[in-house]
C-alpha positions as CSV (number, residue, x, y, z in Angstrom):
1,X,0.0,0.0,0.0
2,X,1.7,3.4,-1.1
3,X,-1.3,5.9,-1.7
4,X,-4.3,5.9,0.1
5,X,-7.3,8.2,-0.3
6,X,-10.8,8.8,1.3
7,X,-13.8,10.9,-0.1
8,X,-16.6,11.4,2.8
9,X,-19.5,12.4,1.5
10,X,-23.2,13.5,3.4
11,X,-21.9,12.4,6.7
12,X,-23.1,14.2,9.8
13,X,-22.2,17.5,9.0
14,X,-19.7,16.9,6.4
15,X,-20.7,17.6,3.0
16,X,-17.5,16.5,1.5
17,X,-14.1,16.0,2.8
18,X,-11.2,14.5,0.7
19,X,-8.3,13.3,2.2
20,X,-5.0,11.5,0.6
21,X,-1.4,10.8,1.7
22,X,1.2,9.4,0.1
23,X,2.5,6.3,2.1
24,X,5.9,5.7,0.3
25,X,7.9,7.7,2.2
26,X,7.2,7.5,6.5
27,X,6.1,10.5,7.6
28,X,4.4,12.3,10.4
29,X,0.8,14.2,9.2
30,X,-0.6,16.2,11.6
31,X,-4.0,17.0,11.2
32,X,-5.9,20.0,12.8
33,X,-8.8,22.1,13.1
34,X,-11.6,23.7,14.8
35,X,-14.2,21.9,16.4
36,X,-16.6,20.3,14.3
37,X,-14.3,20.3,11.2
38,X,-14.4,16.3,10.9
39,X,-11.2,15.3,12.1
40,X,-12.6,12.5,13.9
41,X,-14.9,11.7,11.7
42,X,-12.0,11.2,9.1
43,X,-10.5,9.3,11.9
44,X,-13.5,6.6,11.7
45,X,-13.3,6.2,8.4
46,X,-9.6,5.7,7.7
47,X,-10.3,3.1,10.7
48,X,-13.1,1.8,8.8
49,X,-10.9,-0.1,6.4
50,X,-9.8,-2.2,9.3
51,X,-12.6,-2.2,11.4
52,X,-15.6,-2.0,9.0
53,X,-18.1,-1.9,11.9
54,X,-16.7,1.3,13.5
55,X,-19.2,3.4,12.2
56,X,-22.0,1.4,14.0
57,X,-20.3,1.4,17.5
58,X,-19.4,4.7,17.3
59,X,-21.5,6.9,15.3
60,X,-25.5,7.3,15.9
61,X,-28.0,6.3,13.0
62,X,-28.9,9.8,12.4
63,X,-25.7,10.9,11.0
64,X,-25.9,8.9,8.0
65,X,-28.7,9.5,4.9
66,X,-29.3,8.0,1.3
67,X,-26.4,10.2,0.4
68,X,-23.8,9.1,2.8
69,X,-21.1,6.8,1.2
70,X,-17.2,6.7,1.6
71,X,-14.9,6.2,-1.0
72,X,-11.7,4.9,-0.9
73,X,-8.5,4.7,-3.5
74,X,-5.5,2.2,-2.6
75,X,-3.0,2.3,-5.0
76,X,-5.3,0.4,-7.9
77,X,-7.9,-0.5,-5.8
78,X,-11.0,1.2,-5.0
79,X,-13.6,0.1,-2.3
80,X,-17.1,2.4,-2.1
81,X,-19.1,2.0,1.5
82,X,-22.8,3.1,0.3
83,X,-25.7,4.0,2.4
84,X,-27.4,0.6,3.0
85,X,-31.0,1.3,4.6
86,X,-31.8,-1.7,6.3
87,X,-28.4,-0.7,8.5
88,X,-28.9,2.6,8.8
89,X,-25.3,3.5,8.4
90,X,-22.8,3.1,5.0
91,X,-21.5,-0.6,4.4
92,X,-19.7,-2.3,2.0
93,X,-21.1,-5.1,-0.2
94,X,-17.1,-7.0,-1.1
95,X,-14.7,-8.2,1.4
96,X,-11.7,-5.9,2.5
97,X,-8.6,-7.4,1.4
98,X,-6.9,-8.5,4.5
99,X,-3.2,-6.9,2.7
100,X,-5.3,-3.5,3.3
101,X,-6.9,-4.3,6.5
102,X,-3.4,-5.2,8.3
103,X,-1.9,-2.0,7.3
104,X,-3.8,0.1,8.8
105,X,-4.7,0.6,12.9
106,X,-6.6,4.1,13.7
107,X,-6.7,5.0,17.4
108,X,-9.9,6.5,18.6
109,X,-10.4,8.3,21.9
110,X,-12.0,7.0,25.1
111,X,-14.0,4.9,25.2
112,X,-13.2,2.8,21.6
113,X,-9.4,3.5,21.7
114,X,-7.6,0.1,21.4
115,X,-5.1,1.8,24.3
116,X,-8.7,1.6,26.7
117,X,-9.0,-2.2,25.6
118,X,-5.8,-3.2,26.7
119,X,-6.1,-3.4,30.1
120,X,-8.0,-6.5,30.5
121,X,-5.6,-8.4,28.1
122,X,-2.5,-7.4,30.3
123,X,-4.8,-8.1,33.2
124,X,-6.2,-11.6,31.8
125,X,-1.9,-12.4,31.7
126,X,-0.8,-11.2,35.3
127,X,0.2,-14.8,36.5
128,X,2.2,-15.8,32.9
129,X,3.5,-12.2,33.9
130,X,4.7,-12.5,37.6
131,X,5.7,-16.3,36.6
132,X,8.2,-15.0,34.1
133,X,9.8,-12.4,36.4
134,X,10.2,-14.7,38.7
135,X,11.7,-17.3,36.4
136,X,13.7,-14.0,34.5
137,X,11.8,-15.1,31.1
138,X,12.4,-11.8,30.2
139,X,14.6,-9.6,27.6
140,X,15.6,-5.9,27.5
141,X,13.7,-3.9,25.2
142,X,16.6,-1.7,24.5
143,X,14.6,0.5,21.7
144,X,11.7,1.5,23.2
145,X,14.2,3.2,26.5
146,X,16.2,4.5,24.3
147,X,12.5,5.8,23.0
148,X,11.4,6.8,26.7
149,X,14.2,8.0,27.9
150,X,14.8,10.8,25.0
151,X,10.8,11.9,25.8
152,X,10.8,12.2,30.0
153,X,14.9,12.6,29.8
154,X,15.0,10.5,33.6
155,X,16.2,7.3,34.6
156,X,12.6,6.3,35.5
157,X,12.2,3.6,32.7
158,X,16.2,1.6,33.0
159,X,14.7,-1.4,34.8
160,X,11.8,-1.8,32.1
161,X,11.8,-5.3,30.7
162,X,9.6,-6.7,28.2
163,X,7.9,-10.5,28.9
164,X,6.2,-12.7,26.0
165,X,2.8,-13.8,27.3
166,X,-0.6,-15.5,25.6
167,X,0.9,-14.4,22.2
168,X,2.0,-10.9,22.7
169,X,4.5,-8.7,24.5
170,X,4.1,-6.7,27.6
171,X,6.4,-3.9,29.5
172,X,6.8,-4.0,33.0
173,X,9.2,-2.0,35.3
174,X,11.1,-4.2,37.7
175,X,11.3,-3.2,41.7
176,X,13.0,-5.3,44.5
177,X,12.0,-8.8,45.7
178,X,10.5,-9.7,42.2
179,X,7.8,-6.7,42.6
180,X,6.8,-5.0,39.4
181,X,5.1,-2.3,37.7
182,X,2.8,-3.1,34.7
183,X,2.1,-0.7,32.1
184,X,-1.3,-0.3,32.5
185,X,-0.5,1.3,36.1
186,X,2.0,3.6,34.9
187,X,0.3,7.3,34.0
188,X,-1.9,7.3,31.2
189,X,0.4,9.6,29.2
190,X,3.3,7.2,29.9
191,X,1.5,3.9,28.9
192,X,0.0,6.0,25.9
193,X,3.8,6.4,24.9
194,X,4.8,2.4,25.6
195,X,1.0,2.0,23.0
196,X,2.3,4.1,20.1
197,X,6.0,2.6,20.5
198,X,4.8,-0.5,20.1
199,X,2.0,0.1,17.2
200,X,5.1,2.1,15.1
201,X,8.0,-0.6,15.8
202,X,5.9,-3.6,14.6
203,X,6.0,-1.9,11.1
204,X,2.4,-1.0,10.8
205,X,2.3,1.0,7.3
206,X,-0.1,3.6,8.7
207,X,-1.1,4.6,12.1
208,X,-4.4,7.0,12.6
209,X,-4.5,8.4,16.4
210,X,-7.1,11.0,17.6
211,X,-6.3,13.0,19.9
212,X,-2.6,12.6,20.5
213,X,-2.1,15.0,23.4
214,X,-4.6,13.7,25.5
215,X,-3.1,12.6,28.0
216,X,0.7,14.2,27.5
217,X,2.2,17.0,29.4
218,X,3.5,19.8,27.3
219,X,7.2,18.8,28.0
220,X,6.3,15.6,26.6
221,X,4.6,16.6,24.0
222,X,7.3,18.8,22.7
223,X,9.7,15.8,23.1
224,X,7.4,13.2,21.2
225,X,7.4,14.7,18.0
226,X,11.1,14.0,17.1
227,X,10.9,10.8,18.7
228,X,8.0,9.4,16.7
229,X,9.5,10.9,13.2
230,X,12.5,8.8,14.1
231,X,10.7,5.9,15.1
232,X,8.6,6.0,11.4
233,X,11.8,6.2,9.6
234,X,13.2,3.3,11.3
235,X,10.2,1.1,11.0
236,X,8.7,2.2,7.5
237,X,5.6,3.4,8.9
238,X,3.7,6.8,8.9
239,X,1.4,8.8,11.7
240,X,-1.1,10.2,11.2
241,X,-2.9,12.4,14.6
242,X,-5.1,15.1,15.1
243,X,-4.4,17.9,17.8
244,X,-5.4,21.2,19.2
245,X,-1.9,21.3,21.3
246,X,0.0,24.4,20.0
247,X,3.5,23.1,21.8
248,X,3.2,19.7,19.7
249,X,2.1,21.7,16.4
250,X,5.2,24.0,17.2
251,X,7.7,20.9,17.0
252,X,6.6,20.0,13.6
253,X,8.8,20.1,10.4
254,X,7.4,22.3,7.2
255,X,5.0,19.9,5.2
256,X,4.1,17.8,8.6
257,X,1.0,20.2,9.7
258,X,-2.8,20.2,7.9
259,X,-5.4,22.0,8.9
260,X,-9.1,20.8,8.2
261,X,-11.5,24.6,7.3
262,X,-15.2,24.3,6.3
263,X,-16.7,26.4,3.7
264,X,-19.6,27.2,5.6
265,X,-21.3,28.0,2.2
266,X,-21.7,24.2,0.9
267,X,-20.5,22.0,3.9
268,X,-17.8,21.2,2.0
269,X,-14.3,21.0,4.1
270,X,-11.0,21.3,2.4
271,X,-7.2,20.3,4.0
272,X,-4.2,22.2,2.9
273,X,-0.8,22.5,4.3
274,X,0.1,25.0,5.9
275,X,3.1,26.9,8.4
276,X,2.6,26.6,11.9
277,X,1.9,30.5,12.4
278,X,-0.6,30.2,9.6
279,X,-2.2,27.5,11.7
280,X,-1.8,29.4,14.9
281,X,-3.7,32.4,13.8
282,X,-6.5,30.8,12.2
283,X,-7.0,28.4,15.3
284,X,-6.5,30.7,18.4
285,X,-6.3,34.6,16.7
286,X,-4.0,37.2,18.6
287,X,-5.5,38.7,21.6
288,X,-5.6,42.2,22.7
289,X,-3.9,44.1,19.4
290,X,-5.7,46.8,17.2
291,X,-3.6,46.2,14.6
292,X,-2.1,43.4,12.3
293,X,1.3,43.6,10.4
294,X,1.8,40.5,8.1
295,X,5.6,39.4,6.9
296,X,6.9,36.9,4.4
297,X,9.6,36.2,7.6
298,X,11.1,37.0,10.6
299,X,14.2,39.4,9.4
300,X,11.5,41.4,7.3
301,X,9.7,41.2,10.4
302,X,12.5,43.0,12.4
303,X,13.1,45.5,9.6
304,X,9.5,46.5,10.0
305,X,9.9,46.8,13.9
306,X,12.8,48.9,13.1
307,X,11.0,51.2,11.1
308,X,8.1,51.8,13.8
309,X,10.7,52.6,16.3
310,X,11.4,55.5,14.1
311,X,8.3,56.9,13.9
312,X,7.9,60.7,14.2
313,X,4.2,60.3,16.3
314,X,3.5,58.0,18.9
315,X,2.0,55.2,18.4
316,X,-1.4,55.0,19.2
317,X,-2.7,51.2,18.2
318,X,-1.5,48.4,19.9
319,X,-0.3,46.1,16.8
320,X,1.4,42.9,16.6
321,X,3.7,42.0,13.1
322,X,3.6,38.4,12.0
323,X,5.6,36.4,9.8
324,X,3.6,33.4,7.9
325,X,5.6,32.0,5.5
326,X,5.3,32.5,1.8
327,X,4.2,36.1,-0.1
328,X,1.3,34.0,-1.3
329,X,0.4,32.6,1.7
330,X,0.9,35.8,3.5
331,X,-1.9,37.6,1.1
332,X,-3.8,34.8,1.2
333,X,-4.0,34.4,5.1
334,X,-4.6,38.6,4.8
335,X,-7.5,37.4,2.3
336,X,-8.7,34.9,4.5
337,X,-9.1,37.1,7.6
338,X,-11.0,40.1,5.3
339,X,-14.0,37.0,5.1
340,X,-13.4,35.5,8.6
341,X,-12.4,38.7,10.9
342,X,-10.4,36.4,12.9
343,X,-7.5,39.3,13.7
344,X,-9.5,42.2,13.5
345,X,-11.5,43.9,10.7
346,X,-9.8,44.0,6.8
347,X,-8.9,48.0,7.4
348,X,-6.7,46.5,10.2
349,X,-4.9,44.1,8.7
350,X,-2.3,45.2,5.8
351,X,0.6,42.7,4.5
352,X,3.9,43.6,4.0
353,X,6.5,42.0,1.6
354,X,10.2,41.8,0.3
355,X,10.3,44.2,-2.8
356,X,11.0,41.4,-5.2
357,X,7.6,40.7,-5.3
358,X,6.6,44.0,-6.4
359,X,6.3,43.3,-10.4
360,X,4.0,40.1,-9.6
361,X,0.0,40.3,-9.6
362,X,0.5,40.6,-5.3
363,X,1.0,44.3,-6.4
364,X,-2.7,44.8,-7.2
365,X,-4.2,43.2,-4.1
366,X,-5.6,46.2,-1.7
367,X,-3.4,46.3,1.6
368,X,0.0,44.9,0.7
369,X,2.7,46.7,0.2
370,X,6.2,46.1,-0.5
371,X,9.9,47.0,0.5
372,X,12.0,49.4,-1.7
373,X,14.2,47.0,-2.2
374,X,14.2,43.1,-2.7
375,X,15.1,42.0,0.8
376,X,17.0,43.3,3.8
377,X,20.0,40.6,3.0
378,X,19.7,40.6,-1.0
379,X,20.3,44.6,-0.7
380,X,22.9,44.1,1.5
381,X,25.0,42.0,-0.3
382,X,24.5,44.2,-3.6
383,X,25.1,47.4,-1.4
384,X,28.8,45.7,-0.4
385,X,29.8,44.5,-3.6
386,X,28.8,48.8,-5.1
387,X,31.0,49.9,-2.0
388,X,28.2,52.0,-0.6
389,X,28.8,49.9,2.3
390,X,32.2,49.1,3.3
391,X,32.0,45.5,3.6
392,X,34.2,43.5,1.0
393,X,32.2,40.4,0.3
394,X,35.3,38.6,-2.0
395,X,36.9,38.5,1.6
396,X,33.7,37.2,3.3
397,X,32.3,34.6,0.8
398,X,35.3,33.2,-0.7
399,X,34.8,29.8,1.0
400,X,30.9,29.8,0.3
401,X,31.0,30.5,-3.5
402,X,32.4,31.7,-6.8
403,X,32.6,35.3,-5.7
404,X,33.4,36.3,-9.4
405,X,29.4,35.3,-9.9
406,X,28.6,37.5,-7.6
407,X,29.7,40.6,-9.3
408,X,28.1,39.2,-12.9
409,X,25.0,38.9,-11.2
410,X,25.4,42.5,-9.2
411,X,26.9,43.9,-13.1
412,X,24.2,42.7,-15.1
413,X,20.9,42.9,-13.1
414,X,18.5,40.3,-11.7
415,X,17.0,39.9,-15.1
416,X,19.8,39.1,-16.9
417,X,21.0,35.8,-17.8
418,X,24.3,34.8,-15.1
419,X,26.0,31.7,-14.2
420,X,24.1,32.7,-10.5
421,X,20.3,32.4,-10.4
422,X,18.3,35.3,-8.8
423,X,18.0,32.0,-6.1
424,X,21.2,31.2,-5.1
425,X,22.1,35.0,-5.0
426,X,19.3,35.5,-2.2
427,X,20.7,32.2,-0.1
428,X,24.2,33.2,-0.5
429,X,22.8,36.8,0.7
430,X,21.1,35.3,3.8
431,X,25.1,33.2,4.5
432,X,26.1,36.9,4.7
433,X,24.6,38.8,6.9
434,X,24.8,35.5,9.3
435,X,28.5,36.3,8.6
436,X,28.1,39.7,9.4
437,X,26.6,40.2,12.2
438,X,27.3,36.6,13.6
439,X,30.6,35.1,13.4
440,X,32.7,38.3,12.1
441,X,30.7,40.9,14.1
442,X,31.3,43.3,11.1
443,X,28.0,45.1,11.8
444,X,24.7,44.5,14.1
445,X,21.2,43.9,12.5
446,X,20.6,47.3,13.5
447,X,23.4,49.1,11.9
448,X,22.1,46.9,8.3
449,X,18.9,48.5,9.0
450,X,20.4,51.8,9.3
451,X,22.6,51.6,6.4
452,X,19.5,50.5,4.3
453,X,17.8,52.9,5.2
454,X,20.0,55.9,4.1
455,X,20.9,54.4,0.7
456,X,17.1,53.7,-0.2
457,X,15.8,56.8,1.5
458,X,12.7,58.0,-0.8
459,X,11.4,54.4,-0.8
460,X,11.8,53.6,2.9
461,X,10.2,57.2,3.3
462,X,6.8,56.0,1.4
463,X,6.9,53.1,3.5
464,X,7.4,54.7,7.0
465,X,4.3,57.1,6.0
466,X,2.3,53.8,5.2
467,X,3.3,52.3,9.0
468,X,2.8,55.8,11.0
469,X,-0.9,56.5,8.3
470,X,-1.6,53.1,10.0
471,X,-0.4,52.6,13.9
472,X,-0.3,56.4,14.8
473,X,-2.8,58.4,16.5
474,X,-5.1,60.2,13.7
475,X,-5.8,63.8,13.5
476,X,-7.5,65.3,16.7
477,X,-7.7,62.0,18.6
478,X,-6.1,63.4,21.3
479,X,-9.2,66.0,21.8
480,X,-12.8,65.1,21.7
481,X,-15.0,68.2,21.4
482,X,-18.2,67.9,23.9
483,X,-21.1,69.7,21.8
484,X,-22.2,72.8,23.0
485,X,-25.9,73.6,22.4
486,X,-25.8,77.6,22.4
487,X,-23.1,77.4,19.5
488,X,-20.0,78.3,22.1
489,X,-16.8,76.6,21.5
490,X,-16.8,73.1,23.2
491,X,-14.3,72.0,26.0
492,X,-11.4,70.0,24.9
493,X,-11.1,66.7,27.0
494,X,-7.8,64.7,26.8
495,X,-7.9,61.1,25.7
496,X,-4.5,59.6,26.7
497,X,-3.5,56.9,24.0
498,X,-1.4,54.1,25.7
């Protein structure tokens, strides 16, 4: 099994919801969302493959209709659950082949979870349990502490052994006078730990868990995620969880995070990729600001800071700037928040990007605006190699590229053809200021700014009017006239503006 796919259509609230992932490579998939989105519901069904009745222990009659059915795509093979009426819920007519059914284990939450089953197993096997201890029938399971110990970073789990018993394999802690600790009594977040462990190292292809932080602390949490994509490259397999935790989203690599959003329009529910500040401002907004600055990244972000700082007038709106990601995610989150209002209305919410995205069709969208320049570390570098700042790059670079391509490039423009691609130039720009203000200590990130600054002077102007038109106090806000019936000049009362 290397690509799997699910349509859900007219169930419970779900219009339509199309999921797929692409199991050749192990992966972690993290899938998010507010409330109601379907992530659980997504959940049954990819268990569904395996489990074909899950939809009748779990789910009531009334969320299914004569419209409900559930498509899925694996690799060449296509199996369809219709709505059969004498059930009440979607079924399939053909047997699941068992090659699909064995690849696949989804975890649900309390009270269907397999991790809430297991404690009468490892309860029904106590005596083969304490016999073996006794007898030392038991081996070292050297991964999974290895596994434990990089998540709580204690000695807590060194004595754990694992002890073969009615067919399967349990963990137990080992105390003095052949006393013990089962898994099952260990916290629920540390048995939840010893579950997934074992689920991921017996090479399941994919494993489906709701709920993932449940019953993790946020240290573990933050922990888990490196653990886990370590554990699916090992073993071949790949995770797939939903979560509202913000310190486990946090840990995740670019391409790892999905969020679940509902066109409230037509029911229908879309999934895209997306950064995790992307993710954290559509989930839990920014509280308390007026204002909303939105950046392509963080050094543009800091330029912009810079350039508030400066500011003539006060400031009179609280503002926050954010950095998403991409210019077109940037707009599109801007976009996105003009419908939704989830930061604040669409007049307080403008976007700001690097300059070299000035000549694209972002230049006719209403509330971005651009740098006067390409980017704080592309105008850098060309400012160095046209000595208007007195930085030698040849000196700098010469063990990072071909500095002679450097000078082409600067020579003959961005649009020209060069042996250096506008690309490279803007990586090799990013090496440098690192260099700069890092490991040489040539200049500080403020003294770039400055420098800037001075040698693009009209532009920065334009765009330090935009920033003070936007976050300072406007005309006469500082006086509010009370209204005076008889025609007299009214009272001035102060407003103080934090």
């Amino acid at each position: 099994m290397n690509k799997l796919s699910v349509t859900i259509n007219k169930v419970q609230h779900l219009a339509r919801l199309h999921f797929e992932v692409d199991l050749e490579v192990p992966r972690l998939l993290c899938l998010t969302g507010r409330n109601g989105t379907g992530k659980t519901t997504l959940v049954k069904a990819l268990r569904n493959l395996a489990n074909a009745d899950t939809f009748s222990k779990t789910t009531v009659r009334a969320a299914f209709s004569p419209e409900s059915s559930i498509v899925y795509n694996i690799d060449d093979v296509q199996i369809e659950f219709r709505y059969n009426k004498d059930l009440g819920i979607v079924d399939c007519k053909e047997p699941i082949p068992d090659s699909i059914r064995n690849a696949i284990l989804a975890e649900l939450p309390l009270p269907y979870g397999e991790r809430f089953n297991f404690f009468q197993r490892i309860s029904n096997a106590d005596d083969d349990i304490r016999r073996a201890i006794i007898l030392q029938q038991y081996r070292e399971p050297v991964a999974l502490k290895d596994f434990l110990r990089n998540i709580y970073g204690n000695n807590k789990f060194d004595r754990l052994i694992e002890i073969p018993a009615k067919g399967a394999s349990y963990y137990c802690i080992l105390l003095d006078d052949d006393r013990y600790i089962r898994e099952d009594y260990l916290s629920s977040g540390e048995y939840f730990v010893i579950a997934l462990f074992r689920r991921l190292s017996a090479g399941q292809r994919l494993v489906i868990v709701d709920e993932l932080d449940i019953s993790l602390d946020a240290a573990a949490q933050v922990q888990l995620v490196a653990q886990l994509r370590r554990l699916c490259q090992t073993y071949g397999s790949s995770l797939v969880f939903t979560t509202h935790s913000l310190a486990l989203m946090k840990k995740l690599a670019p391409g790892e995070l999905f969020h679940i959003e509902s066109e409230e329009s037509d029911g229908n529910h879309g999934i895209s990729c997306l950064s995790f500040n992307h993710v954290n401002a559509l989930l839990f907004g920014f509280i308390g600001s007026d204002k909303y600055i939105l950046t392509e990244d963080e050094m543009l972000g800091e330029y912009i800071s810079y350039l508030i700082s400066s500011l003539d007038s006060p400031i009179f709106f609280s503002h926050k700037i954010i950095f998403i990601g991409s210019a077109n995610d940037t707009v599109s989150l801007m976009k996105r928040n003009a419908r939704e209002k989830f930061f604040a209305g669409p007049e307080d919410v403008i976007t700001i990007l690097d300059g070299d995205k000035s000549q694209t069709r972002l230049a006719r969208v209403q509330n971005v605006h651009f740098l006067p320049f390409a980017s704080v570390e592309k105008a850098f570098l060309l400012a160095c190699l046209q000595g208007e700042i007195n930085i030698p790059p040849d000196q700098h670079l010469k063990n990072v590229c071909d500095v002679a391509d450097l000078h082409d490039f600067e020579k003959a423009g961005a649009t020209a053809m060069t042996a250096m691609t506008e690309g490279r130039f803007g990586k090799i720009a990013k090496t440098f200021v690192r260099i700069v203000t890092g490991e040489e200590q040539l200049l500080t990130q403020r003294g770039i700014f400055a420098a800037l600054t001075a040698i693009h002077s009209p532009g920065v102007e334009t765009l330090r009017q935009t920033l003070g038109n936007f976050l300072c106090r406007p005309p006469r806000v500082d006086e509010l006239q009370t209204p005076d019936a008889a025609g007299i000049a009214g009272t001035a009362i102060a407003i103080t503006a934090n």
